[in-house]
Structures are given as structure tokens and as C-alpha cells.
Wavefront OBJ file of the C-alpha trace (Angstrom):
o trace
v 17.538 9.298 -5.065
v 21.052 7.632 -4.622
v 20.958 7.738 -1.151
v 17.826 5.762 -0.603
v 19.726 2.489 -2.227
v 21.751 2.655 1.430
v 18.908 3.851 3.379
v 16.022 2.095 2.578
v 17.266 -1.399 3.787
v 18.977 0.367 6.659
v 15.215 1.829 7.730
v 13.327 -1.340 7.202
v 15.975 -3.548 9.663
v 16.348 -1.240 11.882
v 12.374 -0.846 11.487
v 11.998 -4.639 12.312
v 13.821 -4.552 15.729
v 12.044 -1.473 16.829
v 8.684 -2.725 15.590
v 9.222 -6.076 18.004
v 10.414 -4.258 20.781
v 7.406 -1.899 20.272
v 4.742 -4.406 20.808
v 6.779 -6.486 23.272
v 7.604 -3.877 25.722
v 8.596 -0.287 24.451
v 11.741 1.852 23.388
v 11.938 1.175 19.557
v 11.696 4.682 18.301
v 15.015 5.130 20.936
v 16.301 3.681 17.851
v 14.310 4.452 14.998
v 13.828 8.503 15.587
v 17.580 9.188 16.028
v 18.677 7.496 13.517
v 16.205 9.314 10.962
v 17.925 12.394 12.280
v 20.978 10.763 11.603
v 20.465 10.175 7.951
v 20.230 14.018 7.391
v 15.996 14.996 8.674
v 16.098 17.847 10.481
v 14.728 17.348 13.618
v 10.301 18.079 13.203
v 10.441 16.091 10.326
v 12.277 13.070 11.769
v 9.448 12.972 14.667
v 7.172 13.582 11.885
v 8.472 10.385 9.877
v 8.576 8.193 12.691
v 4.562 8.305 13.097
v 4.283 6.768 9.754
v 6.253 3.739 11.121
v 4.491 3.610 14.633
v 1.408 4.131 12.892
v 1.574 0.931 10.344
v 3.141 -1.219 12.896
v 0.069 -0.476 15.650
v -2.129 -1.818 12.833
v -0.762 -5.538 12.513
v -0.252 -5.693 16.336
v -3.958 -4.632 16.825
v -4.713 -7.476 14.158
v -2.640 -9.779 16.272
v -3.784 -9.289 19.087
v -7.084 -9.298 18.217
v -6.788 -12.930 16.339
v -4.888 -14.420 19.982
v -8.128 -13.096 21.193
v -6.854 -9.933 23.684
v -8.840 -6.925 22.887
v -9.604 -4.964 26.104
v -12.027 -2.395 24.435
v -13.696 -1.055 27.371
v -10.334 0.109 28.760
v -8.781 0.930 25.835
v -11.488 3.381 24.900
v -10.788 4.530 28.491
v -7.000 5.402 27.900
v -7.471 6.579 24.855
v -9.826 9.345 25.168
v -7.612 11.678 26.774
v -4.606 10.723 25.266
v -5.817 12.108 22.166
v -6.304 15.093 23.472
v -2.803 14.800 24.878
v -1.095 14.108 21.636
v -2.435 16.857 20.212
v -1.088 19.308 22.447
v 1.722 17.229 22.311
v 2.733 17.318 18.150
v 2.267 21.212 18.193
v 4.535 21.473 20.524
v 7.287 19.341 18.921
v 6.615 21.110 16.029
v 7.506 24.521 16.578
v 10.651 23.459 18.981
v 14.529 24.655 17.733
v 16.315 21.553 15.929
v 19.375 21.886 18.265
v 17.196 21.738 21.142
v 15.243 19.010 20.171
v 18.257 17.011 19.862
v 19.109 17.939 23.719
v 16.022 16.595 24.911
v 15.736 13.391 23.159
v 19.437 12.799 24.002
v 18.141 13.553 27.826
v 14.766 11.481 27.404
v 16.895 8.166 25.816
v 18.754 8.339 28.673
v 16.124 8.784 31.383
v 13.918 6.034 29.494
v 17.712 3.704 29.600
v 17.799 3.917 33.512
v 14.095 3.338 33.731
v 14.394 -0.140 31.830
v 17.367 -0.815 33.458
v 15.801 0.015 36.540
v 12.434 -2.018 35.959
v 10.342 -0.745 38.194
v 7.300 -2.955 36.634
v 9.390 -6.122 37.958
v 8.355 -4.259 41.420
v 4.916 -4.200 40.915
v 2.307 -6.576 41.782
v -0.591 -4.988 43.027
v -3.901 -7.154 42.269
v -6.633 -5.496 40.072
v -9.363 -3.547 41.866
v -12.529 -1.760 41.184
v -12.009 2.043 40.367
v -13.261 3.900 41.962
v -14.229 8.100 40.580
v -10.827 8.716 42.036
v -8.991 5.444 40.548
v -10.696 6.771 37.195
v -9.857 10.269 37.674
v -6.296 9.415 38.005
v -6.324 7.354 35.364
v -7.798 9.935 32.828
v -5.353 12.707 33.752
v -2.381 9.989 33.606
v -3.148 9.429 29.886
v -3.375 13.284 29.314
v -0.268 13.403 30.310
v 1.082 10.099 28.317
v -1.087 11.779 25.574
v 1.324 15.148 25.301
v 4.480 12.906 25.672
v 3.989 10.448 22.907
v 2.509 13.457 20.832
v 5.724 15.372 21.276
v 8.184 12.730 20.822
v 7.033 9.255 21.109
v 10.307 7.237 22.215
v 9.782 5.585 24.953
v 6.063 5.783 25.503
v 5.390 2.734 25.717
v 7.519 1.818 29.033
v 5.223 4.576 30.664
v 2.368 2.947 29.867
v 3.096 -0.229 30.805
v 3.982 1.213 34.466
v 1.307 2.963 34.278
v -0.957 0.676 34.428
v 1.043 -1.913 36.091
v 0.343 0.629 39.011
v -3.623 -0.837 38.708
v -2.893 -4.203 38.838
v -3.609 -5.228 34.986
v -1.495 -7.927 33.699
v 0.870 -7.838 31.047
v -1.066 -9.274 28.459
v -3.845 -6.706 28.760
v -1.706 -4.186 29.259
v 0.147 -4.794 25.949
v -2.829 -4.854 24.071
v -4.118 -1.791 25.429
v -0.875 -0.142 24.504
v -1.281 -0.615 21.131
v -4.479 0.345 20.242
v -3.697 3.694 22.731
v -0.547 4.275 21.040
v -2.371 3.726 17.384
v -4.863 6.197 18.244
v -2.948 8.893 19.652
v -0.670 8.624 16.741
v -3.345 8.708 14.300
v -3.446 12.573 15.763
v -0.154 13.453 16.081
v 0.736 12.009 12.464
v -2.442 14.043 11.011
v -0.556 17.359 13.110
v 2.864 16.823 11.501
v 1.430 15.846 7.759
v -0.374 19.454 8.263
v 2.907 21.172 9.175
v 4.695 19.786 6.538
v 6.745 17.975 8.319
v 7.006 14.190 7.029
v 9.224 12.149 4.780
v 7.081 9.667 3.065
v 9.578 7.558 1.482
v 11.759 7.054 4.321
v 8.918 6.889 6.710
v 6.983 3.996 4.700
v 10.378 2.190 4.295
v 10.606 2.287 8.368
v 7.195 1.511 8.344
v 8.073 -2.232 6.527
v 9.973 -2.891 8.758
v 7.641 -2.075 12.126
v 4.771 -3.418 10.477
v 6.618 -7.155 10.256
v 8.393 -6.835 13.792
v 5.101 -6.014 14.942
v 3.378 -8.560 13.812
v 6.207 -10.694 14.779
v 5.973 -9.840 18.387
v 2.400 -10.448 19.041
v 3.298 -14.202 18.322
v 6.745 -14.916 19.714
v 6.612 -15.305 23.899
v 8.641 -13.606 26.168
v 11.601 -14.888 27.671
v 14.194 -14.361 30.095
v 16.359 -15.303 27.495
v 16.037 -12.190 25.588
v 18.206 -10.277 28.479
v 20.937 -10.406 25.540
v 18.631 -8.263 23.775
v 17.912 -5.365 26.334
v 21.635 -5.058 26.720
v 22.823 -5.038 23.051
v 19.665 -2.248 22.448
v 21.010 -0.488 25.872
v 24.436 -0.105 24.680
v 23.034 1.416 21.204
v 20.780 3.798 22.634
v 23.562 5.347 24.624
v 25.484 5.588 22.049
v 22.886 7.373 19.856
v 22.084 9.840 23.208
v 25.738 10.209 23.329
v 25.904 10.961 19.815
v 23.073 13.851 19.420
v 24.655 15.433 22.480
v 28.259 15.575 21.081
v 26.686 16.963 17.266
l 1 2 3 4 5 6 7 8 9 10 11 12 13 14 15 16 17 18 19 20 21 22 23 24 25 26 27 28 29 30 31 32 33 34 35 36 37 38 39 40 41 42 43 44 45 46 47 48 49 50 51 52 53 54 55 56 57 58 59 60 61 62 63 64 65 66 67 68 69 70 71 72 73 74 75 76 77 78 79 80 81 82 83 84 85 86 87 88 89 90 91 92 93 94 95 96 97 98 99 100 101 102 103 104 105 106 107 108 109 110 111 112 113 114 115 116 117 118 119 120 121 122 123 124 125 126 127 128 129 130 131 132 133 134 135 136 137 138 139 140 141 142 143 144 145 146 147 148 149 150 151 152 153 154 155 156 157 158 159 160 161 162 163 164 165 166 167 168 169 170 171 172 173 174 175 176 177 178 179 180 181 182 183 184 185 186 187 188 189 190 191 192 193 194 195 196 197 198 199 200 201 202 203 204 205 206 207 208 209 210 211 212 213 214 215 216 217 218 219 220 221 222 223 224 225 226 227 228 229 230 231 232 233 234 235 236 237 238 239 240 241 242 243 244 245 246 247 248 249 250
């Protein structure tokens, strides 16, 4: 037990930052999953862990989203269908996967999800909201299938892909944040229930992460955002290369 007196207050601050950035935009399990396998988790049970956190947190930012009056049901429910079939397909995957090569990926993933927020290729996009069509809806379904098996497998970064995603159909930000999370609650909901079956979760570290995303959360569905939070992106840029950096050296 002596190592939780360090760990525990580690997980929930660390859980705090990536619960905000969660909600606001996307990226906190950049953070939150490599540092789990940092603290000693092999590599399944890390991405197992994590879900507990991104689980809790999706809760209070539904809730507060919900109370500020944004809940885009209708194309939620949309999203969501296939990206639970995604996520399943997804969390088997991740769980069967060597440790060593797990570590490669995610290292590679952190820092293709860096350049794409460095990149912002939402800031790009403003393409006015139109009808779909069977074609718009078609794309949209198999888009989320494929969201679905990423977030399944390993979550980080998710979020970003969404919000492109459906940047690309001319929703505003808003919307789409609010249909993020109750997507990204859903879809874990599947790939937690996959990892818990395996074996292959840490409940006391994952609840202790999970106090801290569930107050970050909640935090960021009632704080604005501003261009003053540039500091932010680059302080959580720098640390996510380092942690890539990190799992590719070990």
C-alpha cells in the first residue's frame, strides 16, 4: 500500500488537468494513460484503468452540459451507435497486444495527435451546417466505426478526432462538445465492461484518477474558452513529448 500515499494525489492532479482538457477540447489521457504506465501498470491494464477515469468524468460533463441546456440527443444517438460497435472491436484488440509494442504505438499516436493540435486543422474549418443527405449519413456512421475502434483500443486523443470530425459537417463547437461526451461515455461504457472482463483494471488507482477527471470535468463545462489559455496547449505540448519520448527510450 505504501506507494499509493505518493500516487494517489499524483493521479487525482494530474486527473484534474486531463479531465478539463477532456471536456474542453481533447488529449487528457496523452497524459493520464502514460503516466499510469509509468507508475509500474503494465501496459492492458493501464488502458484498462484509464476507462474508469474517462468513464466518471463523461458523467459530470453530461450533467453539465445538460444543466447549460446543450444536449443534442438526436445526433448523439447518431454517433454513438456505431461507435459502440467500434469500441468493442477496439478493447479486444488492445487487449491481447505485446506490452513493448503497445508502448511504440502510443509513443507514435501522442505524437501524431501533438502535430494535429499544433496543426489545428478545426481553426480551418467553417463549413455551414447542411441537411444529410443517405450519403452525408452514411459517412457519418462509418466515421464513428472507425472513431469507435480507436477510442476502444486506446482512447488518447479521441476526442480531437471527433471534434474534426464533425467540424467537417458544419456543427458548432458547442454541440459538438456535448456530443463528444455523451459518445465518448458510451463507447467507454463498452470498452471498460471489455477490460473489467479481461482482468485488466486497477481499481484503486483508476478511481483515484477518476477524482480528479470527474472535478476537471465538471470544471470545464463552466469555465469559457479563451485565447488566453495558449499557455496551456504549450506547457501540455511540451509534456506529452516528453512522455512519447519517454516510452520510446524505455
Amino acid at each position: 500500500m505504501d506507494p499509493y500515499i505518493w500516487q494517489v494525489p499524483v493521479l487525482i492532479l494530474v486527473g484534474m488537468v486531463a479531465g478539463f482538457l477532456n471536456v474542453m477540447a481533447g488529449g487528457g489521457s496523452l497524459l493520464t494513460l502514460p503516466l499510469l504506465i509509468f507508475l509500474g501498470l503494465p501496459a492492458a491494464v493501464a488502458n484498462g484503468t484509464n476507462r474508469i477515469a474517462i468513464f466518471c468524468q463523461n458523467i459530470f460533463a453530461i450533467a453539465g452540459f445538460r444543466r447549460q441546456g446543450y444536449f443534442p440527443a438526436r445526433l448523439a444517438l447518431l454517433c454513438t451507435i456505431p461507435a459502440l460497435l467500434g469500441s468493442y472491436v477496439g478493447a479486444n484488440l488492445a487487449i491481447d497486444i505485446d506490452d513493448v509494442l503497445f508502448r511504440r504505438l502510443l509513443a507514435g499516436i501522442m505524437l501524431g495527435v501533438l502535430a494535429l493540435t499544433l496543426i489545428d486543422p478545426a481553426k480551418r474549418l467553417n463549413i455551414q451546417v447542411t441537411h444529410f443527405t443517405p450519403l452525408r449519413t452514411l459517412i457519418l456512421l462509418l466515421s464513428f466505426f472507425v472513431i469507435g475502434v480507436y477510442g476502444g483500443f486506446v482512447q488518447a486523443g479521441v476526442g480531437f478526432i471527433i471534434i474534426t470530425g464533425l467540424l467537417v459537417h458544419g456543427f458548432d463547437l458547442i454541440k459538438i462538445n456535448a456530443v463528444k461526451v455523451i459518445v465518448i461515455f458510451c463507447f467507454t461504457f463498452v470498452a471498460l465492461g471489455v477490460f473489467i472482463y479481461h482482468g485488466q483494471v486497477n481499481y484503486g488507482l483508476g478511481f483515484a484518477l477518476a477524482a480528479g477527471n470527474s472535478v476537471g470535468g465538471w470544471i470545464a463545462t463552466h469555465v469559457a474558452v479563451k485565447k488566453g489559455h495558449d499557455w496551456i496547449k504549450r506547457l501540455v505540448s511540451l509534456t506529452v513529448l516528453v512522455f512519447a519520448l519517454k516510452l520510446l527510450i524505455f
